[in-house]
KEDREN-859921 format. One line per field, with one value per atom (N, C-alpha, C): residue number from 1; atom name; x, y negated, z. Coordinates in pm, whole numbers. Example, Ala and Ser with C-alpha at 12.3 -4.5 7.8 and 13.67 -1.06 7.14 Angstrom:
<rs>
pos	c(1;1;1;2;2;2)
site	c(N;CA;C;N;CA;C)
east	c(1319;1230;1320;1285;1367;1290)
north	c(569;450;330;225;106;-3)
up	c(780;780;780;708;714;787)
</rs>
This chain:
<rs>
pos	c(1;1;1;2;2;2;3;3;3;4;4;4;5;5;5;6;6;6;7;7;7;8;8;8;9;9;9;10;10;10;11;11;11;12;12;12;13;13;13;14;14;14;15;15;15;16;16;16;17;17;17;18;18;18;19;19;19;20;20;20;21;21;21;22;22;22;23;23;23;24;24;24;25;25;25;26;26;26;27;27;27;28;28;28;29;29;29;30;30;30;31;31;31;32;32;32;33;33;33;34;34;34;35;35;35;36;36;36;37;37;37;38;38;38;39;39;39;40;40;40;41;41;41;42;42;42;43;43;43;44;44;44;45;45;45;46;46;46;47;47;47;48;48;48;49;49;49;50;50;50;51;51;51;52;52;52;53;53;53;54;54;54;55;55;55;56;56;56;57;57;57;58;58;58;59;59;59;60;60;60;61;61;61;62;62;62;63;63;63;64;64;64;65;65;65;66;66;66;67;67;67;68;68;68;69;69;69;70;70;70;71;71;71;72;72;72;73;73;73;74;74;74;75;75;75;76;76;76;77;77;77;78;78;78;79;79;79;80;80;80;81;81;81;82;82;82;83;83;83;84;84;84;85;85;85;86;86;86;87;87;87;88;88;88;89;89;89;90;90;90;91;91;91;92;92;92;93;93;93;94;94;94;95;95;95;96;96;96;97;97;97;98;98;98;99;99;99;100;100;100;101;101;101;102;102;102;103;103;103;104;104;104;105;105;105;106;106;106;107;107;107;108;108;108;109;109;109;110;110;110;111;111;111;112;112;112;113;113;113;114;114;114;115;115;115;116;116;116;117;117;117;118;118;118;119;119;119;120;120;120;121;121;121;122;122;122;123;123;123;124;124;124;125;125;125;126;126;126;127;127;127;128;128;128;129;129;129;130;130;130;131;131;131;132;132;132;133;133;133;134;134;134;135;135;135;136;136;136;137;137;137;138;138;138;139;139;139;140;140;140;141;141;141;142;142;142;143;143;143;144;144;144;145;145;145;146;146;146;147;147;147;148;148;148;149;149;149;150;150;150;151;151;151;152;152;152;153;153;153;154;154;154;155;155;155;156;156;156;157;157;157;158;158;158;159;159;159;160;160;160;161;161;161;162;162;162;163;163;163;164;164;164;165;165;165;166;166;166;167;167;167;168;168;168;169;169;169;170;170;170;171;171;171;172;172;172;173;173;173;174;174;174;175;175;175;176;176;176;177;177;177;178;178;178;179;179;179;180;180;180;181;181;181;182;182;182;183;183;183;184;184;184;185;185;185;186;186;186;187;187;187;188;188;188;189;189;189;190;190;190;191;191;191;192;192;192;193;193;193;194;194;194;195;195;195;196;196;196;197;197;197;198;198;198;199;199;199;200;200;200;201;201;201;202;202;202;203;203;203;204;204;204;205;205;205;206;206;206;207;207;207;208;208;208;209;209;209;210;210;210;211;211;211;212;212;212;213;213;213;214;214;214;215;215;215;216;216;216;217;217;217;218;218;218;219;219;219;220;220;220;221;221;221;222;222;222;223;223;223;224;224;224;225;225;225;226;226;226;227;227;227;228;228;228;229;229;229;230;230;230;231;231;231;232;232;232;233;233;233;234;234;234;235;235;235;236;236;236;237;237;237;238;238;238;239;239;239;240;240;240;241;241;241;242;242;242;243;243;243;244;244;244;245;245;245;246;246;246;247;247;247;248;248;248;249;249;249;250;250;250;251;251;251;252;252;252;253;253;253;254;254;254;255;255;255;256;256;256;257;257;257;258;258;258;259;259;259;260;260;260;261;261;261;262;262;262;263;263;263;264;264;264;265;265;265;266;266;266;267;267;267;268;268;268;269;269;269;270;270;270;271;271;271;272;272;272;273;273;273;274;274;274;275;275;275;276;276;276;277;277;277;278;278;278;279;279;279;280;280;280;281;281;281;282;282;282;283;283;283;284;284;284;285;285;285;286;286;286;287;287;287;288;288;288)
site	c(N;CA;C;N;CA;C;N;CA;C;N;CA;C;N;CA;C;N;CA;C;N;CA;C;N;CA;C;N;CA;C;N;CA;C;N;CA;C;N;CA;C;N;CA;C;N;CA;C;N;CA;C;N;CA;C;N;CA;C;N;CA;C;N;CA;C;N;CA;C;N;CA;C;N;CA;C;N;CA;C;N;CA;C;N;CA;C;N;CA;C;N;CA;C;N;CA;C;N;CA;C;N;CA;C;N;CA;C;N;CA;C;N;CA;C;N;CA;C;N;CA;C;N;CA;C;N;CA;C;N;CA;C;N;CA;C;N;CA;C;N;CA;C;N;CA;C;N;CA;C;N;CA;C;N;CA;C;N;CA;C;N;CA;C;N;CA;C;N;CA;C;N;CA;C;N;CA;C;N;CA;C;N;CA;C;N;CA;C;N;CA;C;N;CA;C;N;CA;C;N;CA;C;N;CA;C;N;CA;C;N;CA;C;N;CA;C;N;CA;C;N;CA;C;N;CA;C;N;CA;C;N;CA;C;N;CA;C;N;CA;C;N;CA;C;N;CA;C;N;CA;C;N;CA;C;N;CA;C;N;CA;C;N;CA;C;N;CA;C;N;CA;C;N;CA;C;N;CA;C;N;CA;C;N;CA;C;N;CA;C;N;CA;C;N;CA;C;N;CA;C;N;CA;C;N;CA;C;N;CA;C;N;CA;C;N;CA;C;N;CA;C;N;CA;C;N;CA;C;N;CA;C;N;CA;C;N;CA;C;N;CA;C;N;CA;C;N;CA;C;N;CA;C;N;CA;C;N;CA;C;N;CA;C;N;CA;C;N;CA;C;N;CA;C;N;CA;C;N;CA;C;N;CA;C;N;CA;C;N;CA;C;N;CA;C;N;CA;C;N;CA;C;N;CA;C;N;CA;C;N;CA;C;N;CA;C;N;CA;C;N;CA;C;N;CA;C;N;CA;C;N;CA;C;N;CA;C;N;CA;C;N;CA;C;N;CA;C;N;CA;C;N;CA;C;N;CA;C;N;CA;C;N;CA;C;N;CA;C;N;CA;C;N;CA;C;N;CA;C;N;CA;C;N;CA;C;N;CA;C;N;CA;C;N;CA;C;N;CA;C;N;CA;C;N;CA;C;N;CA;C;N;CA;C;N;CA;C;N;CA;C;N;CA;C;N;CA;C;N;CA;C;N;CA;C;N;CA;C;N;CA;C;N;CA;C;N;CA;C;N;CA;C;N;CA;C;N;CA;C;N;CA;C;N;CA;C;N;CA;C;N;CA;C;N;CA;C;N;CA;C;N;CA;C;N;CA;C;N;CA;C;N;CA;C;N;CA;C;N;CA;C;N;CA;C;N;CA;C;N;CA;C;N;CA;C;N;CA;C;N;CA;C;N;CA;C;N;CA;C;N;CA;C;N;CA;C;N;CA;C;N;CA;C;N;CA;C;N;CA;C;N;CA;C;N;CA;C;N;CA;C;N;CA;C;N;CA;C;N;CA;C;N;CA;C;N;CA;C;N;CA;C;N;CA;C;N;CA;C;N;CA;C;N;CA;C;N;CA;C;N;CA;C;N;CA;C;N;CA;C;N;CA;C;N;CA;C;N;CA;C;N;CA;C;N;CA;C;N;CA;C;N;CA;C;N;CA;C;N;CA;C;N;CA;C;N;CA;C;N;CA;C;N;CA;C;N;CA;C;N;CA;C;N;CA;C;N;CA;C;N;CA;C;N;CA;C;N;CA;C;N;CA;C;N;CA;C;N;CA;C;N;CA;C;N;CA;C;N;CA;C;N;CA;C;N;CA;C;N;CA;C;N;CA;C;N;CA;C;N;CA;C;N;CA;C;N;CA;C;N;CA;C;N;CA;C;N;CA;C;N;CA;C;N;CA;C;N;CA;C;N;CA;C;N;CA;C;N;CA;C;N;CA;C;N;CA;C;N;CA;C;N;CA;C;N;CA;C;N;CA;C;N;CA;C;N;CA;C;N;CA;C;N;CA;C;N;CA;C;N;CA;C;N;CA;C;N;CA;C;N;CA;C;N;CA;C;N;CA;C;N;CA;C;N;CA;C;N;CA;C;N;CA;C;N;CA;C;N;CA;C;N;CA;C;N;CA;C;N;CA;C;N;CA;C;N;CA;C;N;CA;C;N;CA;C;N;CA;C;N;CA;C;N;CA;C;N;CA;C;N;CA;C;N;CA;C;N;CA;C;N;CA;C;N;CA;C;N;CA;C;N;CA;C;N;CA;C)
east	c(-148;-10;-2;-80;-102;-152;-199;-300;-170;-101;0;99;115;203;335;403;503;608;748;818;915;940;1044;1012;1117;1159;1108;1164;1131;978;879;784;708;753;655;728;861;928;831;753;720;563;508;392;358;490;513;521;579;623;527;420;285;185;181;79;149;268;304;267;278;245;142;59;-95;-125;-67;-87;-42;131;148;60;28;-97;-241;-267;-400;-359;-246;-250;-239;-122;-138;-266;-363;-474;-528;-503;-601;-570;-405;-375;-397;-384;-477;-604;-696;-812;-784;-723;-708;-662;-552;-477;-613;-701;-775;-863;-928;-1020;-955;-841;-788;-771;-731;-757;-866;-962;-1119;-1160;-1105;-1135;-1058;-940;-850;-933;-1008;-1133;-1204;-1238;-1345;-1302;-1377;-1361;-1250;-1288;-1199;-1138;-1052;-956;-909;-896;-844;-704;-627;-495;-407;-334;-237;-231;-278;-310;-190;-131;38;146;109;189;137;38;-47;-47;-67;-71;84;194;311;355;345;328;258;143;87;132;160;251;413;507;601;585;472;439;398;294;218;324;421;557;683;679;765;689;572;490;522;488;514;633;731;885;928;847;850;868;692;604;720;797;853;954;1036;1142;1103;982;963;905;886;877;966;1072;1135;1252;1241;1254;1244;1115;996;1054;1080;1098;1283;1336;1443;1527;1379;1430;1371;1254;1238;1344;1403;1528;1606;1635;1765;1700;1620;1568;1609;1540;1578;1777;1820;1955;2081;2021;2089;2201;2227;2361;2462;2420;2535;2570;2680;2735;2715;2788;2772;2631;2460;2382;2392;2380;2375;2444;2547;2651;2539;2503;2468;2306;2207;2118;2090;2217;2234;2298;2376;2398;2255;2188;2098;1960;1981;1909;1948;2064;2148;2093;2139;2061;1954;1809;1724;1703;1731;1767;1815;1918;1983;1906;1835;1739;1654;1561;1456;1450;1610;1629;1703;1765;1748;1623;1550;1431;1384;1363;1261;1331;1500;1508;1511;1533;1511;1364;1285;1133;1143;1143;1157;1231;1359;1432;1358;1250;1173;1082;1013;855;932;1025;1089;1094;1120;1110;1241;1339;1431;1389;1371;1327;1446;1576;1619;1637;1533;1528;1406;1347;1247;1189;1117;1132;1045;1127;1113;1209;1239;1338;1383;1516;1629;1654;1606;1620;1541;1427;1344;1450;1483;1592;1645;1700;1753;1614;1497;1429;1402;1352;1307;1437;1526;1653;1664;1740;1732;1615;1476;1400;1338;1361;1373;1484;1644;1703;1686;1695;1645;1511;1434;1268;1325;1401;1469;1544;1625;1744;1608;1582;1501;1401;1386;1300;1349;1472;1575;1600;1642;1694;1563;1424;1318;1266;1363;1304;1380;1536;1633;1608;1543;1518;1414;1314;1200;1230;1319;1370;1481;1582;1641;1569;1413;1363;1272;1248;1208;1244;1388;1445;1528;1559;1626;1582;1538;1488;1396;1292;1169;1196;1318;1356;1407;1501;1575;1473;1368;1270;1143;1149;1097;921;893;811;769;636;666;677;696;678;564;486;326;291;288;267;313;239;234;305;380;398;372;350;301;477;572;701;710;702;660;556;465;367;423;434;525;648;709;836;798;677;599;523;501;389;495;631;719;770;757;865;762;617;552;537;499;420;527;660;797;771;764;816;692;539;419;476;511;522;660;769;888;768;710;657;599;509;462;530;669;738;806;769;825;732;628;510;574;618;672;776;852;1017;958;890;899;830;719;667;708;814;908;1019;1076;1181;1153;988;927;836;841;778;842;817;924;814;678;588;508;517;423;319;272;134;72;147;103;2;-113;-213;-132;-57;-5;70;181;256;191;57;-7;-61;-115;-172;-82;55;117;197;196;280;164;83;-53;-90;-44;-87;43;177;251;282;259;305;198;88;-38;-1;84;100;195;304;401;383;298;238;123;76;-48;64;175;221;298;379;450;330;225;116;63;1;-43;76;137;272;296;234;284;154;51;-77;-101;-70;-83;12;150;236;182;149;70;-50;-108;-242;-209;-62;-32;8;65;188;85;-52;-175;-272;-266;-340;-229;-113;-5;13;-6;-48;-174;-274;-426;-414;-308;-347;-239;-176;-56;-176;-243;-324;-442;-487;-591;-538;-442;-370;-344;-328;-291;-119;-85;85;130;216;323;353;442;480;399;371;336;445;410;474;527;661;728;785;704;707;854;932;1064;1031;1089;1087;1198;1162;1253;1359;1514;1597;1629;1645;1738;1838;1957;2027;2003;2033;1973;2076;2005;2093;2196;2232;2298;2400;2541;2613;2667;2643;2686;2553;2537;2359;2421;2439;2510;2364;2267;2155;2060;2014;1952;1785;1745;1609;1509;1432;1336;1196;1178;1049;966;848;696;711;744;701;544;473;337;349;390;360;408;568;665;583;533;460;352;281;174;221;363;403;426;487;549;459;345;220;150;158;179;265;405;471;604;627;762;818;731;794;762;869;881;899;901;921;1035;1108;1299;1231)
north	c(1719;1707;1655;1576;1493;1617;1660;1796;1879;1967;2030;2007;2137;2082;2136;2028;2008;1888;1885;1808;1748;1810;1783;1629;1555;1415;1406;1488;1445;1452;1564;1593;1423;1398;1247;1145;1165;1083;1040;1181;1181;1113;1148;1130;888;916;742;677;742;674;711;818;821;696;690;592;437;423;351;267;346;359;343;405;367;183;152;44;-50;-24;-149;-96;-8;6;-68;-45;-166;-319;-317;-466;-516;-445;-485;-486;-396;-411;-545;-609;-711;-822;-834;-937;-939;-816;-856;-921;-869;-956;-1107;-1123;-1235;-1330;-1325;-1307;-1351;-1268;-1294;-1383;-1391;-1553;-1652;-1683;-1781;-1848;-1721;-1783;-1810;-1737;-1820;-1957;-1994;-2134;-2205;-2193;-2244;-2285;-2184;-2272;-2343;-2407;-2495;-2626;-2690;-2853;-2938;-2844;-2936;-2841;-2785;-2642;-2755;-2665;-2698;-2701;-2833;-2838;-2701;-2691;-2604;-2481;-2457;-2311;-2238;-2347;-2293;-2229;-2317;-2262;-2139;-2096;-1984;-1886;-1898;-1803;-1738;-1820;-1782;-1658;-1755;-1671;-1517;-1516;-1362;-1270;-1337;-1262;-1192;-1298;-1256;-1161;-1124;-1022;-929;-949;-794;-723;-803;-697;-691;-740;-670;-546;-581;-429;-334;-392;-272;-183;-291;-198;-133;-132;-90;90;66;198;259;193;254;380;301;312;389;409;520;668;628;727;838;754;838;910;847;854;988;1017;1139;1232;1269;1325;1349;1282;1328;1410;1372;1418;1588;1606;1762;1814;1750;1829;1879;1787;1786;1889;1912;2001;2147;2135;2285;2296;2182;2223;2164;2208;2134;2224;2336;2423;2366;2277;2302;2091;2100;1974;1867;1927;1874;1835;1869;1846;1755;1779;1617;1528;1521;1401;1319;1410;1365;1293;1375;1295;1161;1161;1007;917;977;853;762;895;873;772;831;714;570;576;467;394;456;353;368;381;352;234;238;121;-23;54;-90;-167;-66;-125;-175;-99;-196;-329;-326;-483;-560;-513;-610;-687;-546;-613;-719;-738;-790;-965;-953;-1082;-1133;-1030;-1142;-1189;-1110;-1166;-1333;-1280;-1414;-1501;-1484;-1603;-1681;-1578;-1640;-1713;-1656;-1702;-1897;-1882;-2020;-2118;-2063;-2177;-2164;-2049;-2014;-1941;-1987;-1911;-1839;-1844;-1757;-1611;-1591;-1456;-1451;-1459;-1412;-1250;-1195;-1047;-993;-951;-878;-817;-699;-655;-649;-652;-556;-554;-681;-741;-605;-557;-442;-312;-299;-163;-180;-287;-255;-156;-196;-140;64;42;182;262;230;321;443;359;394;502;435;540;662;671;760;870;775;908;946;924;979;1072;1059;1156;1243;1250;1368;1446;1409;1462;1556;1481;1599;1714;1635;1761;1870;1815;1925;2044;1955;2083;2132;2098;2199;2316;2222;2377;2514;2460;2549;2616;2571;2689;2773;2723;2756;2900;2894;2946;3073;3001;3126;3245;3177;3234;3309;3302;3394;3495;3462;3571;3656;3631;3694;3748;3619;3661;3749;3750;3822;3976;3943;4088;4152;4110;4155;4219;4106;4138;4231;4317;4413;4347;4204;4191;4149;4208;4200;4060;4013;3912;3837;3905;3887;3864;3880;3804;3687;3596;3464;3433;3402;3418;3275;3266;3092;3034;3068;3049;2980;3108;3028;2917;2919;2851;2667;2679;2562;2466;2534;2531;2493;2541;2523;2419;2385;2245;2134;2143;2062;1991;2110;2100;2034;2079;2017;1886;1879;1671;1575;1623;1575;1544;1654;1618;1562;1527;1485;1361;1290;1215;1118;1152;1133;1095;1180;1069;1025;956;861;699;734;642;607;696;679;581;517;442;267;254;140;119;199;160;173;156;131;-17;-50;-151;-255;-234;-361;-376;-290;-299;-363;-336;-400;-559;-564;-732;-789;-904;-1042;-1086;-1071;-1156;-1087;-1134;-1061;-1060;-1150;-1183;-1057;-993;-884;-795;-752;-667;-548;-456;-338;-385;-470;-488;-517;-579;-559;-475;-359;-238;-195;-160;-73;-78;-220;-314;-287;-297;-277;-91;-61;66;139;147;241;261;127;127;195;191;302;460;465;595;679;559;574;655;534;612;707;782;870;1016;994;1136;1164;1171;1208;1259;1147;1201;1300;1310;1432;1564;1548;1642;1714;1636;1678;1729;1706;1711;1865;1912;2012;2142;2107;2133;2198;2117;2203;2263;2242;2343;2465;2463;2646;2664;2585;2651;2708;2621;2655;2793;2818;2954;3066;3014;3138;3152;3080;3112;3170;3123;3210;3314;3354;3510;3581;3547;3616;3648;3511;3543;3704;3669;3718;3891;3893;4025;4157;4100;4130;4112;4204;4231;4287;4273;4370;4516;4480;4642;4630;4768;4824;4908;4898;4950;5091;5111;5295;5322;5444;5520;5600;5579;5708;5856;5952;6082;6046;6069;6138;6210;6214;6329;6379;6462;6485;6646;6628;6755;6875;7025;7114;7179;7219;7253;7388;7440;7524;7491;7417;7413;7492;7603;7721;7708;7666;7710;7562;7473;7368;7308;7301;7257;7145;7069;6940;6996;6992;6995;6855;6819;6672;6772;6687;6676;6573;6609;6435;6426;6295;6279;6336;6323;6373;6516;6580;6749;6778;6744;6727;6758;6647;6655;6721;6817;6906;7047;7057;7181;7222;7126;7099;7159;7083;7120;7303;7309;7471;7565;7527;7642;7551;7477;7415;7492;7474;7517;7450;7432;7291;7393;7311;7342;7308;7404;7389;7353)
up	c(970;1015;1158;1184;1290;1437;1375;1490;1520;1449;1485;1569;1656;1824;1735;1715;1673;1745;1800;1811;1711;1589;1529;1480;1486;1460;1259;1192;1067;1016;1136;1098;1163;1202;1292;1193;1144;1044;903;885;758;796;867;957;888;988;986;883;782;642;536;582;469;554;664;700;637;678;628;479;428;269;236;314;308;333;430;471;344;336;193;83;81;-38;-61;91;118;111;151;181;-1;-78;-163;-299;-267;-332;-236;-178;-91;-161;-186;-229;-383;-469;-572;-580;-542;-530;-473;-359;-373;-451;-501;-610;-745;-812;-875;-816;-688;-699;-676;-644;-697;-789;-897;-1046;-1088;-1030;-1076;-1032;-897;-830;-975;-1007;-1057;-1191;-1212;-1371;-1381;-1230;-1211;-1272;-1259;-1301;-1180;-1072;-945;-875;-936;-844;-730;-615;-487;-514;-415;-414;-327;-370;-316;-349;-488;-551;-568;-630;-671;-600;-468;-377;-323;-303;-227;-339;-505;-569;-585;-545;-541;-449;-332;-182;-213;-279;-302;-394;-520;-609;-536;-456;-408;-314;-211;-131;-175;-288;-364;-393;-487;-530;-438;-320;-181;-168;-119;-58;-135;-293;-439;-434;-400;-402;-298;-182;-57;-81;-177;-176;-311;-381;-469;-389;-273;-227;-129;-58;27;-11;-137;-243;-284;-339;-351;-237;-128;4;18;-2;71;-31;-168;-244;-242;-209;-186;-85;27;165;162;74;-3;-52;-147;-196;-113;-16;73;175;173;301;246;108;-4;-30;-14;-48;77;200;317;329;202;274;152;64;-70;-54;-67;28;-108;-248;-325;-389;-416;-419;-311;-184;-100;-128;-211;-192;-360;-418;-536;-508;-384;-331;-273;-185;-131;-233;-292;-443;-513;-527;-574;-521;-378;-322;-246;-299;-275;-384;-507;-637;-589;-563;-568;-482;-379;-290;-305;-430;-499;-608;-641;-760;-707;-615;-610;-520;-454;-377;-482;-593;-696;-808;-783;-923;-782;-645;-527;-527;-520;-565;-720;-847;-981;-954;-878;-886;-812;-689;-593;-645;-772;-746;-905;-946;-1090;-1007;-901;-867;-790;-748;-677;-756;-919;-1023;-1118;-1079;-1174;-1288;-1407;-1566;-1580;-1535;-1639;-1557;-1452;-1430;-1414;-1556;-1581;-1596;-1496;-1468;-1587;-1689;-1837;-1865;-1973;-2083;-1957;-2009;-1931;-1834;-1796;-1587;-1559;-1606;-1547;-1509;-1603;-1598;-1478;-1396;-1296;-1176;-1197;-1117;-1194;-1307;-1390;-1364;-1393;-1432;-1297;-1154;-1034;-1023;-1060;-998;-1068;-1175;-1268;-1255;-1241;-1204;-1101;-980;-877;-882;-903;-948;-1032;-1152;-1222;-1148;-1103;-1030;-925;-880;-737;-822;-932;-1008;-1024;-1131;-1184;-1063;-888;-782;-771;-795;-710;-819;-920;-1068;-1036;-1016;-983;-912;-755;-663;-733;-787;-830;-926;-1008;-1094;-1045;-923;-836;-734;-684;-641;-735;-863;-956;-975;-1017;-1091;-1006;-919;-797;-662;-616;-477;-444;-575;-557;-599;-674;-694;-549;-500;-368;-262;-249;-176;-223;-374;-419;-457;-488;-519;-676;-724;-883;-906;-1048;-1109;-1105;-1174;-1209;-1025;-935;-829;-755;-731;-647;-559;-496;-335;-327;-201;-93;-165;-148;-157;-281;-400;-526;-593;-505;-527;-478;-389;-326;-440;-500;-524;-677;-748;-908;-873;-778;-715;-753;-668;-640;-769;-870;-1021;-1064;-1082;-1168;-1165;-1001;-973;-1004;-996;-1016;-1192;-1253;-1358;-1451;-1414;-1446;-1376;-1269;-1188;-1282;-1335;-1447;-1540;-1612;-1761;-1713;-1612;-1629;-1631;-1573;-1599;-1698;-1825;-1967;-2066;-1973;-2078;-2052;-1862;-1822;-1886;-1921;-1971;-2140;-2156;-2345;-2312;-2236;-2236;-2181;-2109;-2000;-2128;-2184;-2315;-2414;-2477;-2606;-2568;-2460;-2425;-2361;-2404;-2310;-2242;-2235;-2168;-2061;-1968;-1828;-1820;-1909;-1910;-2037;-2049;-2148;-2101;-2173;-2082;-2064;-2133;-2087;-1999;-1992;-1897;-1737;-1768;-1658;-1554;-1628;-1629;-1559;-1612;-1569;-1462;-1414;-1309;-1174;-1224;-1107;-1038;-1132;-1174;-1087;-1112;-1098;-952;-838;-724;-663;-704;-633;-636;-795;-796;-745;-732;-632;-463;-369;-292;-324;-371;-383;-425;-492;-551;-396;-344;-254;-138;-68;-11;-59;-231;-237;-245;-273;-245;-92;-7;163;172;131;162;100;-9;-82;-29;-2;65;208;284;410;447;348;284;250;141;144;255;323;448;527;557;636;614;486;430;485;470;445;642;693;854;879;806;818;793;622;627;727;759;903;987;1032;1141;1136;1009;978;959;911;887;1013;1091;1229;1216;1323;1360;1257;1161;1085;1147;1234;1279;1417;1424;1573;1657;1776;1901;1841;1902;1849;2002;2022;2156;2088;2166;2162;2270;2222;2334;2393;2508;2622;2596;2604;2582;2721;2718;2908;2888;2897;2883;2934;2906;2940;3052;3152;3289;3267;3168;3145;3025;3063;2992;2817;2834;2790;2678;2681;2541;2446;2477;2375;2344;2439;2354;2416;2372;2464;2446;2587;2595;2574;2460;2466;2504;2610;2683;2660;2671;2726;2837;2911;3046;3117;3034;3068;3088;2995;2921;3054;3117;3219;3315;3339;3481;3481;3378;3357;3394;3324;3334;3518;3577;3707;3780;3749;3808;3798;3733;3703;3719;3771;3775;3746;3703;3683;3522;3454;3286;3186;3119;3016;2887;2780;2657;2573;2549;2455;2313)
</rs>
């Protein structure tokens, strides 16, 4: 993406917000580990003072970064849709809703966390406090699914007809558009394992609840990257075989018309400029 002489603003947009992602991704695997030897100092016979405060501090950042990568997530995936449906006003009005809730959710689940990790229990981040985060980003990931099936599905049954190509064939077009539906809607259940397990436990300290708390913000950033990544790999073949193909149409020489010097015959003489200047050369006689 980076190599391509490109100016457009969303293409350096998108550029910024996968590196991005990358980054709260590292940082927050860092602070796990850290995060874990802490708790190991913490078994010794003489844990060091000030654990509490520092294991706080890392927990409240791992899950900033976490909700970051949630929220630029679905960012990236919405801004697909909207690219596929930038002529129908109502799909946009229903996109930015949508990522409005997402927005709202995940700066709500960012303070029940912070205002638990400060020492308030009764927002303890479990059960239903979660829903404010799952709900948001679930519908949003459906919703964009649902528009990339639709195209997926209009360009099936229609377009490919118009444009006289069979069924039983591929196009880069379709291929794109079955990528989009699928990672979307593989990308949706996996968020159907968090919302039974944030619903059925009150305790954080739960190993699934762990798993899946650790687990989902990685997958968060990795689906949208592999999505752009896969995404310009067809776009890239489907320029190779252009390249590789040669020109579509070739050059069309027109004849010459030029009217015939005798009114009265009703008839137009087409000549070759060449033949023209052959005949000239001989005697001055052309061909009716």
């Amino acid at each position: 993406m980076w190599t391509r002489k490109t100016t457009l603003p969303a293409r350096h947009a998108l550029i910024a917000a996968v590196l991005f992602m990358f980054a709260c991704s590292n940082i927050q695997v860092i602070e796990q580990v850290a995060y874990t030897i802490v708790q190991v100092f913490d078994l010794g016979l003489h844990p060091p003072p000030g654990d509490a405060l520092l294991v706080r501090n890392i927990r409240l950042s791992e899950n900033v970064f976490g909700r970051i990568n949630y929220f630029l997530s679905d960012a990236i995936v919405v801004w697909r849709a909207w690219a596929l449906w930038q002529d129908n006003l109502r799909v946009k009005i229903v996109l930015s809703v949508c990522i409005f809730l997402s927005f709202a959710g995940v700066t709500t689940d960012m303070t029940v966390i912070g205002l638990y990790l400060f020492g308030n229990q009764k927002f303890l981040p479990t059960g239903p406090k979660r829903l404010a985060l799952i709900l948001p980003l679930m519908i949003t990931n459906i919703v964009a699914t649902v528009l990339f099936g639709i195209k997926a599905w209009v360009y099936r049954t229609h377009i490919k007809g118009l444009l006289d190509i069979p069924k039983a064939r591929r196009t880069h077009v379709e291929r794109i558009l079955s990528l989009l539906t699928e990672s979307g809607a593989i990308y949706c259940l996996i968020w159907i394992p968090q919302l039974y397990i944030y619903l059925s436990s009150t305790d954080p300290n739960n190993l699934g609840y762990k798993i899946v708390a650790n687990m989902l913000p990685q997958l968060s950033a990795i689906y949208p990257v592999v999505i752009v990544l896969l995404v310009a790999l067809e776009k890239t073949q489907l320029s190779d075989l252009r390249t590789t193909d040669g020109p579509i149409t070739k050059p069309i020489n027109f004849v010459h018309a030029t009217p015939a010097p005798s009114a009265s015959t009703g008839t137009l003489r087409f000549t070759d400029p060449k033949m023209m200047s052959a005949d000239e050369e001989k005697g001055g006689k052309s061909f009716q």
